[in-house]
C-alpha positions in Angstrom: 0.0 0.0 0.0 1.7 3.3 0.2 4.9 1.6 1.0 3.3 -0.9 2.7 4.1 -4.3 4.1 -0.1 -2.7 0.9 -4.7 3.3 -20.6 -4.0 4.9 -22.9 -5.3 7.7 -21.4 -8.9 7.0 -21.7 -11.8 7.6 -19.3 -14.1 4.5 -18.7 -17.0 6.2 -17.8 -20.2 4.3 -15.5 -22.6 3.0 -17.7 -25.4 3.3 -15.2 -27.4 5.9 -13.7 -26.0 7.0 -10.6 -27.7 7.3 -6.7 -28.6 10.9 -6.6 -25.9 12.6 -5.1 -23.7 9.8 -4.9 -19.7 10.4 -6.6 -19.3 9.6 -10.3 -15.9 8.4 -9.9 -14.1 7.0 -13.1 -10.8 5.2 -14.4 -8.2 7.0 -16.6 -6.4 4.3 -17.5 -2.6 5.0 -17.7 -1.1 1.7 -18.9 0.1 1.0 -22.4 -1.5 -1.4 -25.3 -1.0 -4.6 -23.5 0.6 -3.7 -20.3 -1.4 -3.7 -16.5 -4.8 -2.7 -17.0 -4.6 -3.8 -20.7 -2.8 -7.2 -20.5 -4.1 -9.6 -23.1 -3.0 -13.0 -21.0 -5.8 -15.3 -21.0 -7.2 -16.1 -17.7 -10.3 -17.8 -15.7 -12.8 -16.0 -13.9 -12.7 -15.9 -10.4 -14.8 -14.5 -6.9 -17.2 -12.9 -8.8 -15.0 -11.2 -11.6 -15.6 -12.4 -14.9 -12.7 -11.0 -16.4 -11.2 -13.4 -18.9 -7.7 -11.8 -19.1 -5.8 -10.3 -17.0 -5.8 -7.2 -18.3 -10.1 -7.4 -17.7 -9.9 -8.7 -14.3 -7.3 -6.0 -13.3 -10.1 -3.3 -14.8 -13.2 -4.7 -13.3 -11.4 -5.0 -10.1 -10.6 -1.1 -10.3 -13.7 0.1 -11.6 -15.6 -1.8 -8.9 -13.7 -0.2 -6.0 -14.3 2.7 -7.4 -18.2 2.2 -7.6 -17.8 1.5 -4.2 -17.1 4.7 -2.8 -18.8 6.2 -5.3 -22.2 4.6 -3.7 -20.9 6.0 -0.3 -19.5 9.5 -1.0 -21.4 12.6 -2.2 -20.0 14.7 -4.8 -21.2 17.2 -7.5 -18.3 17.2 -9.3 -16.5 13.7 -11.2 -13.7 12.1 -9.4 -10.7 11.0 -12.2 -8.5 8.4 -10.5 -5.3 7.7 -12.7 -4.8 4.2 -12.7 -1.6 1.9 -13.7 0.1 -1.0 -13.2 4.0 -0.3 -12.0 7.2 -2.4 -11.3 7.4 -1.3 -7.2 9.8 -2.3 -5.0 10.3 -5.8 -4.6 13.7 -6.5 -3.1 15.4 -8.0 -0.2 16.9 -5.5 2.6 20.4 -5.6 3.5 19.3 -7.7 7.0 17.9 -10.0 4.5 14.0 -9.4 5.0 11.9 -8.6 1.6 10.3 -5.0 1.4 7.3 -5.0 -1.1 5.1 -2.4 -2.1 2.1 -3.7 -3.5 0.4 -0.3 -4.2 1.1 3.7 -3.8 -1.4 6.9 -4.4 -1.4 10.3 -3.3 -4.1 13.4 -4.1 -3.1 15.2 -7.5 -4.1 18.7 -6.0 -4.9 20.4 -2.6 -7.0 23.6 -1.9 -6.9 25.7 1.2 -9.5 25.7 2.8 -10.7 29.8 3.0 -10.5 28.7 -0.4 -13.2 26.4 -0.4 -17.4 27.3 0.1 -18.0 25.7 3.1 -15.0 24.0 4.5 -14.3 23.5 8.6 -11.2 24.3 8.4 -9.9 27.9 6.8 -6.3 26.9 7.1 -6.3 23.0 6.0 -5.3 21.9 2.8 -7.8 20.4 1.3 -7.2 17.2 -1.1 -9.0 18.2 -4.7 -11.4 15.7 -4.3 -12.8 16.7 -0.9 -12.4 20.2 -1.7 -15.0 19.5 -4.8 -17.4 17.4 -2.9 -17.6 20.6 -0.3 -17.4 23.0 -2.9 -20.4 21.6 -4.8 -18.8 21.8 -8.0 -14.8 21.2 -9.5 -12.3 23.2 -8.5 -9.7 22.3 -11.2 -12.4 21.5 -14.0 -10.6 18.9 -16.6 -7.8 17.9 -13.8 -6.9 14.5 -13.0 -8.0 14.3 -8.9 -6.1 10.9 -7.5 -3.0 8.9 -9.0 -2.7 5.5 -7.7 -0.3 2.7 -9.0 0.1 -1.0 -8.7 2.5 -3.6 -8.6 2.7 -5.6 -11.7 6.1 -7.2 -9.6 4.7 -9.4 -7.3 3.3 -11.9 -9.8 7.0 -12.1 -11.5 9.4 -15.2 -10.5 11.9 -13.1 -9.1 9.9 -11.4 -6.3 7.6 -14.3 -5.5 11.2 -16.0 -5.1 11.5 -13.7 -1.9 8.2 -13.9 -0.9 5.9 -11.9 -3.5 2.4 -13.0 -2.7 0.8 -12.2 -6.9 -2.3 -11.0 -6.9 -6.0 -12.2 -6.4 -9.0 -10.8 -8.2 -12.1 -11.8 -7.1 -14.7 -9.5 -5.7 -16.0 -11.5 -2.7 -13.3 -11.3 -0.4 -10.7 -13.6 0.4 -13.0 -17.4 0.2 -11.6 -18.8 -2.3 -8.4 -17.3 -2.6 -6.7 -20.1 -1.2 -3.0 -19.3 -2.1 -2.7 -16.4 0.1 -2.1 -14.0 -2.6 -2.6 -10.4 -1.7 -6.3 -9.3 -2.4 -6.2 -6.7 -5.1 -9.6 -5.1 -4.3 -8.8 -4.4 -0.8 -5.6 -3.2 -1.8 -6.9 -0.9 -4.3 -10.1 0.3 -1.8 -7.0 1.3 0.3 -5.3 3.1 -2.2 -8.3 5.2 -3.3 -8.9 6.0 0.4 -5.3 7.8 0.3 -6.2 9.6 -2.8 -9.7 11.0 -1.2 -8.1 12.5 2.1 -6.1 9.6 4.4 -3.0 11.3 4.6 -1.0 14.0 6.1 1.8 16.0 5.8 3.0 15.7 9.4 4.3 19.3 9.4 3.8 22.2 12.3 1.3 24.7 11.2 0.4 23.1 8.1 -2.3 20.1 8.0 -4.7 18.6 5.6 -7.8 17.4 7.7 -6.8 14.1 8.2 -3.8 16.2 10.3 -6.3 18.3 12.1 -8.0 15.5 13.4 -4.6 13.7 14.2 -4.0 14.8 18.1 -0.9 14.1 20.3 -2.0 12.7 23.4 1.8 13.8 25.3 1.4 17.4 23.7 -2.9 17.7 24.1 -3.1 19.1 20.4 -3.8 18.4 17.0 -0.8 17.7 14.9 -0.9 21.4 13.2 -1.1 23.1 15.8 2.1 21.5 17.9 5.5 24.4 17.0 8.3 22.5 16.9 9.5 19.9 14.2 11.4 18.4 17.5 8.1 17.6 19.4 6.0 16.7 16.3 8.7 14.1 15.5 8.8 12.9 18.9 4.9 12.7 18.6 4.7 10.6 15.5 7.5 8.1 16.6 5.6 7.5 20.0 4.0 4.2 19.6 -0.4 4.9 20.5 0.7 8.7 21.2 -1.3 9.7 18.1 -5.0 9.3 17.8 -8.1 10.4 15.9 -10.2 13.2 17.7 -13.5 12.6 15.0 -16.0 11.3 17.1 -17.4 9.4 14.3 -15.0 7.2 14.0 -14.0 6.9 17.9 -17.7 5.9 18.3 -17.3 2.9 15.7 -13.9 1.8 16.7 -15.2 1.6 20.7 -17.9 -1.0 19.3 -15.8 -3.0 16.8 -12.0 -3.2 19.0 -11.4 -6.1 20.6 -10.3 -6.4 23.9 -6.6 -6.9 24.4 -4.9 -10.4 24.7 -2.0 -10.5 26.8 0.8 -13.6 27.7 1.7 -14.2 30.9 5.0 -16.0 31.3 6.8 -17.5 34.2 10.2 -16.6 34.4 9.7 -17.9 36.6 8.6 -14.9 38.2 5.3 -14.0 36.3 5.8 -11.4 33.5 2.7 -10.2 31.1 3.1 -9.1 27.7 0.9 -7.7 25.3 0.5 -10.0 21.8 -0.6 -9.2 18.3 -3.0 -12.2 17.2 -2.1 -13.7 14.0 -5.2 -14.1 11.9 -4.0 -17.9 10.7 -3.8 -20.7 12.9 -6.3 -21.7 16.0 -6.2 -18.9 18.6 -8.7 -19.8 21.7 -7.2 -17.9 24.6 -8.7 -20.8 26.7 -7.1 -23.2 24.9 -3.5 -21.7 24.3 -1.1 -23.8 25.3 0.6 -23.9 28.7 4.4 -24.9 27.9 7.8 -24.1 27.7 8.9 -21.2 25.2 12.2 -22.3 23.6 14.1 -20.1 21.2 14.3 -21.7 17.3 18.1 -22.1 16.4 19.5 -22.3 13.1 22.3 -24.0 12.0 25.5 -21.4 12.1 29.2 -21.3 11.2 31.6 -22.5 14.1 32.1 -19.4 15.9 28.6 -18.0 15.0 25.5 -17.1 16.6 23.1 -18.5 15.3 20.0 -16.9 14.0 16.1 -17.6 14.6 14.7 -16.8 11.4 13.1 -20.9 11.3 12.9 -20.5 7.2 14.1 -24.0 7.8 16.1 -23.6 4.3 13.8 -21.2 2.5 15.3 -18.2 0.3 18.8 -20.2 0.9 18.6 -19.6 4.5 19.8 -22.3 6.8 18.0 -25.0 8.3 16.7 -25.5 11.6 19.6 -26.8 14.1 17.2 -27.4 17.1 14.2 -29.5 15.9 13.7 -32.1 18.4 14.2 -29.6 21.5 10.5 -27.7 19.7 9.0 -31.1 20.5 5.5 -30.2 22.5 7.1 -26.8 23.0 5.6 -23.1 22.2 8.7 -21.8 19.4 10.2 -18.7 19.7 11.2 -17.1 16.2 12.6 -13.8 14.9 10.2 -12.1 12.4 11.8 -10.4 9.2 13.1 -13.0 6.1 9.9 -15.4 6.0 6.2 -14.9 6.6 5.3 -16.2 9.8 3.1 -18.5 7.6 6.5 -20.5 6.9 8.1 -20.7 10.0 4.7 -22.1 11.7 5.1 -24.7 9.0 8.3 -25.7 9.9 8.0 -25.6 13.3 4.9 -27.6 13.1 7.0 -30.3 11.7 9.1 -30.4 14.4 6.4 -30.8 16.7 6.0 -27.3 18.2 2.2 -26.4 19.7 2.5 -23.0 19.0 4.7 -20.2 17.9 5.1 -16.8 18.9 6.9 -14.1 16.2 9.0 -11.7 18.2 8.9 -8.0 16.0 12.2 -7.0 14.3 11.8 -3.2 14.9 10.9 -1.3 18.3 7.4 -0.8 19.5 4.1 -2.4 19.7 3.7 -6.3 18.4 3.1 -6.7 14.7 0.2 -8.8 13.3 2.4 -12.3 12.2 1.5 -12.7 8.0 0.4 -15.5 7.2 2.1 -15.5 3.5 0.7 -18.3 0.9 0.7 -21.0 3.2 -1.3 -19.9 6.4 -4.2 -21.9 5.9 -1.9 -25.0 6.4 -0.5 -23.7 9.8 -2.6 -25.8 12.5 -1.0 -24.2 15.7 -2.1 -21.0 17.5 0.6 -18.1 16.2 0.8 -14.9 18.0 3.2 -11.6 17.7 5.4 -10.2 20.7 7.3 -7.0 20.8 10.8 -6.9 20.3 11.5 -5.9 23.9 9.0 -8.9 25.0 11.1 -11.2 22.9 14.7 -10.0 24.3 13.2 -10.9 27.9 11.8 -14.1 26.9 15.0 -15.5 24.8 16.6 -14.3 27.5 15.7 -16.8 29.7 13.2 -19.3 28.8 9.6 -19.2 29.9 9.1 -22.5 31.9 5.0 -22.0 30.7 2.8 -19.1 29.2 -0.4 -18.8 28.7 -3.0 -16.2 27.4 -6.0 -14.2 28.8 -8.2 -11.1 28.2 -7.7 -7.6 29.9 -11.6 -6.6 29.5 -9.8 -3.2 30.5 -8.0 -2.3 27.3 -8.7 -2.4 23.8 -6.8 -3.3 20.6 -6.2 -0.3 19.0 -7.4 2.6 21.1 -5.7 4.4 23.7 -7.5 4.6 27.5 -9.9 7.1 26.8 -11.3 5.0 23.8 -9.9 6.9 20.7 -8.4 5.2 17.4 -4.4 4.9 17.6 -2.9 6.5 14.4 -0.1 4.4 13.2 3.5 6.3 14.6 5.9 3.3 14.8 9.2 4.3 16.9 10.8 4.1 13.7 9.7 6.8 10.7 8.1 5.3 7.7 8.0 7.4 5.1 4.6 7.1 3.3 3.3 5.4 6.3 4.0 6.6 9.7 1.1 8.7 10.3 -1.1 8.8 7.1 -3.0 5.2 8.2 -4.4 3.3 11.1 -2.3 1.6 13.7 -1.3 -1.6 12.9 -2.0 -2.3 16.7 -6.0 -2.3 15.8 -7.8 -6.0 15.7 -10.0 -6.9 13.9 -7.5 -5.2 11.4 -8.6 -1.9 9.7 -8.7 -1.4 5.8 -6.3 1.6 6.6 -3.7 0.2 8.2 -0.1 0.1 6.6 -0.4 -3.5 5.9 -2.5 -5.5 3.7 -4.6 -8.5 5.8 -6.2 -11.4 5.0 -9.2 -11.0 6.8 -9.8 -7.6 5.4 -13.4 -7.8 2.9 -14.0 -4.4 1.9 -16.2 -5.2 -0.8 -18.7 -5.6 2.2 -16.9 -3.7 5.2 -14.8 -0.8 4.9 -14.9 -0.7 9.0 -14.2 2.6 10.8 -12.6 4.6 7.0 -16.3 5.9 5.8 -16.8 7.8 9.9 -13.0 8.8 9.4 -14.2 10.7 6.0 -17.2 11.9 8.0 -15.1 13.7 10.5 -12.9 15.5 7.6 -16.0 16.8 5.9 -16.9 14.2 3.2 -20.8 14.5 2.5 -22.0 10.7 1.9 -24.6 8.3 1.5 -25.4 7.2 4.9 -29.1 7.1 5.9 -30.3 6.3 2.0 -30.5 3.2 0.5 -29.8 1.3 -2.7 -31.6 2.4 -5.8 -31.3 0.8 -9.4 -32.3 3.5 -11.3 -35.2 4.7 -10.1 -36.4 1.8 -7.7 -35.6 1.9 -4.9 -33.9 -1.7 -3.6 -34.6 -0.6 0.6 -31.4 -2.2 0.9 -29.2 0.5 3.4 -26.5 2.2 1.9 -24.4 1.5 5.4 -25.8 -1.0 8.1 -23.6 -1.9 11.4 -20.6 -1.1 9.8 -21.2 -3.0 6.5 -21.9 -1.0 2.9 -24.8 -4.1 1.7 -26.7 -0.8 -0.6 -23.1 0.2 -2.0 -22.1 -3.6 -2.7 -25.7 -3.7 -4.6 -24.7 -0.6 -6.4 -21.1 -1.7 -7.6 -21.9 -5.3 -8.2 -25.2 -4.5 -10.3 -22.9 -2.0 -12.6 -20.2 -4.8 -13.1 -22.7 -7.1 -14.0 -24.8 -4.4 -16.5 -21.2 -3.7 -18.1 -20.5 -7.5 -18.4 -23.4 -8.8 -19.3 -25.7 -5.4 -20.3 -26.6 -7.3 -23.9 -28.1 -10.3 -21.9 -31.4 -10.1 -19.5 -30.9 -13.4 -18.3 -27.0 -13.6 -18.3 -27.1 -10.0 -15.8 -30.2 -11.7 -13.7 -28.0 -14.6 -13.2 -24.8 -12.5 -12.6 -27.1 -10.8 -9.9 -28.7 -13.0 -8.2 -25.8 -15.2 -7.2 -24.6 -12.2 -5.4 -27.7 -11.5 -4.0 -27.9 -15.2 -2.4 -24.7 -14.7 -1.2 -25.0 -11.4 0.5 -28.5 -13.1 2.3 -26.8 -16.2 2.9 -23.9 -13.8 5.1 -26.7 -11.9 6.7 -25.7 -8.6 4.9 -29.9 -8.7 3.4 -33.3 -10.0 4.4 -34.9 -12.0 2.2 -37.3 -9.7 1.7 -34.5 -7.0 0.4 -33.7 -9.9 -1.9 -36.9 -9.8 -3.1 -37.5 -6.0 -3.6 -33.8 -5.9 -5.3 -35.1 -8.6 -7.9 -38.0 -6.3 -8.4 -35.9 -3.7 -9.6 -33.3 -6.0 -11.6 -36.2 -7.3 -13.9 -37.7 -3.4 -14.8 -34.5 -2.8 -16.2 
């Protein structure tokens, strides 16, 4: 994502009526004949996307992320998102861990906001997009509003060599994408998100809103508003100092963070650490098991420390020196060169009963990946931070075990507000323009791309966040094709069912427009599935049918 661990310059324009009021928000497609967006490699539909190359999957993909906040966001004035596939970092750092980008975006213009009818906030820059929608009408008339950009690395042999997950296109979450490639419609949900206002500039007295709603708990201000580039630095490489003051999206985070796990080990005096659940693996609290820690070694040079990276001979790295000693034992295991995916594989073989990923840089516990082959990891995985690993390397845990602090949440700070992400070391692109990393059930604006994300139904706390900078949207009206209305909600408990409708009803129309019963097909198979997950009531089923068949 922007640097996360996330054409022919024509205009595909919506071939559908939009929701009064809702954002028009179109593809200018960047890539050249038979590159990215226009690749002619044959393929097979998949989750929904009945793309039949690449190339068409890539596009649907885009355009229907794009439909999605168009359903949710209110704008007068046509959103152009520049869209391209890129060769982004993919590379192995000098300590030998992989660094992948899998997308990057940024706003293509800002406007102050004594510039803007309407705006909150005279001083903020304003990104062009959010400046139109307040504006009630474009700014920059003709102007390109968002650039985003893609990886078209991570499906080549030399970066799925170090770890390069290739992409998955289906629309329908992550079900049957069962080689833990990185979801591309998350991923590109994420992106758009930067390019309509999640970012700031991290500078005293300047701010875009997304800064002015950025606060410093150690220096009780907004991020603007603090003088010195000594204390605003110290403020964004605090780990939790930095949280959102919008009370949209405090209210929604109190409801959906979960409360914290922490691991108590015997040292044997008892110590208590806080983890970072890996969302692979069983993880029952109740059921974690209660046995020794014991540090993975891998085989080293005479003379040589050895290492804990338990690739077990992945990416040329050694192999495992310690096997039989991980026998019924929880391993301990250095995060950085494999996903955590791996080394619970090979520690499973060994016989471990769990594994716990200690974090390579200061700071809070990071999430454990679970790479391409978490689903065959059968043994509860958690993340420690790197100060909690030093102690418990240092001298072996005789048993652990893990419970739930009902006073603490992941993600939020005491007084119940949404951590920004500031890890102790500065990330450029990343460090402050996201979501903690820290939050569970992971965010869709976090840094890092998750599994268990499924934005095409759930875009979590990210629509209240655009609430609190000003973005006019769709919530309170529901779904219409056309004009019937489906009484599906636009937004219910945190999911987008009426947007879903929205996007999904377009794909299909632009699929399969020439056919009646080929886009009454497409639809109703989504339809089942959305009442099948609870997202509809039958009767919304029903009423949507309705309005599918007077097209």
């Amino acid at each position: 994502m922007s640097k996360c661990s996330l054409t022919c310059g024509i205009a595909l324009a919506l071939a559908f009526a939009s929701q009064a009021h809702a954002a028009r928000i179109v593809l200018v497609n960047e890539d050249t004949p038979g590159v990215g967006l226009n690749e002619t490699t044959p393929t097979t539909p998949v989750g929904g996307n009945p793309g039949t190359t690449i190339g068409q999957q890539r596009v649907i993909a885009y355009t229907y992320a794009m439909d999605l906040w168009g359903a949710l966001l209110k704008s007068d004035a046509e959103i152009r998102v520049q869209g391209s596939f890129a060769p982004l970092s993919c590379y192995l750092q000098p300590n030998g861990s992989p660094y992948i980008v899998l997308g990057q975006a940024s706003g293509l213009g800002r406007v102050r906001g004594n510039q803007i009818p309407g705006a909150a906030l005279a001083e903020a820059w304003y990104p062009i997009s959010l400046a139109n929608a307040i504006a009630g009408k474009d700014l920059d008339a003709g102007g390109d509003d968002i650039y985003t950009a893609f990886s078209s690395a991570i499906d080549q042999p030399e970066c799925r060599a170090i770890g390069g997950p290739g992409w998955h296109y289906g629309l329908r979450g992550n079900a049957d994408n069962r080689d833990g490639k990185s979801n591309f419609l998350n991923v590109i949900m994420h992106e758009i998100g930067h390019g309509l206002g999640v970012s700031g500039y991290g500078i005293p007295g300047v701010g875009t809103p997304w800064d002015y709603s950025a606060r410093s708990n150690q220096f009780a201000k907004a991020l603007p508003l603090i003088e010195s580039y000594a204390d605003l630095d110290k403020a964004t490489t605090t780990p939790g100092d930095v949280v959102w003051a919008g009370p949209r999206a405090n209210a929604s985070a109190g409801l959906l963070a979960e409360h914290r796990l922490t691991l108590t080990a015997t040292l044997p005096q008892q110590a208590v650490y806080d983890i970072a659940p890996a969302y692979f693996g069983p993880l029952d609290p109740a059921k974690f098991p209660r046995a020794a820690i014991v540090p993975v070694l891998d085989e080293a040079a005479p003379g040589q420390a050895p290492t804990s990276l338990a690739c077990d001979g992945m990416y040329g790295k050694p192999k495992i020196a310690n096997g039989e000693a991980l026998r019924g034992k929880i391993a301990l295991v250095d995060r950085g060169i494999c996903r955590t995916g791996v080394q619970a594989l090979a520690v499973q073989k060994y016989g471990a009963i769990g594994l716990i990923s200690v974090s390579n840089e200061p700071g809070d516990p990071v999430t454990p990946s679970p790479g391409q082959v978490g689903s065959q990891v059968t043994i509860p995985v958690i993340g420690v931070s790197q100060a909690a690993g030093t102690a418990l390397r240092a001298r072996t845990a005789a048993s652990a075990g893990l419970s739930r602090d009902t006073t603490r949440f992941f993600g939020l700070d005491t007084a119940k507000h949404l951590r920004l992400y500031t890890p102790a070391l500065y990330a450029g692109g990343s460090t402050l323009s996201h979501v903690d990393t820290d939050m569970s059930p992971n965010a869709l604006m976090e840094p890092r791309e998750s599994a268990t994300l499924m934005a095409h139904i759930n875009v979590d706390v990210a629509l209240d966040m655009f609430e609190d900078m000003g973005w006019p949207t769709t919530r309170g009206q529901t779904a219409r094709l056309g004009n019937c209305d489906t009484t599906v909600p636009m937004v219910r408990d945190g999911f987008i069912p009426g947007a879903n409708i929205i996007a999904h009803y377009k794909m299909c129309d632009r699929a399969f427009g020439g056919s009646n019963s080929k886009l009454r097909k497409c639809m109703t198979e989504q339809l089942q599935l959305l009442r099948d997950q609870d997202h509809i009531s039958g009767r919304e089923l029903g009423q949507t049918q309705k309005c599918i068949a007077k097209r």
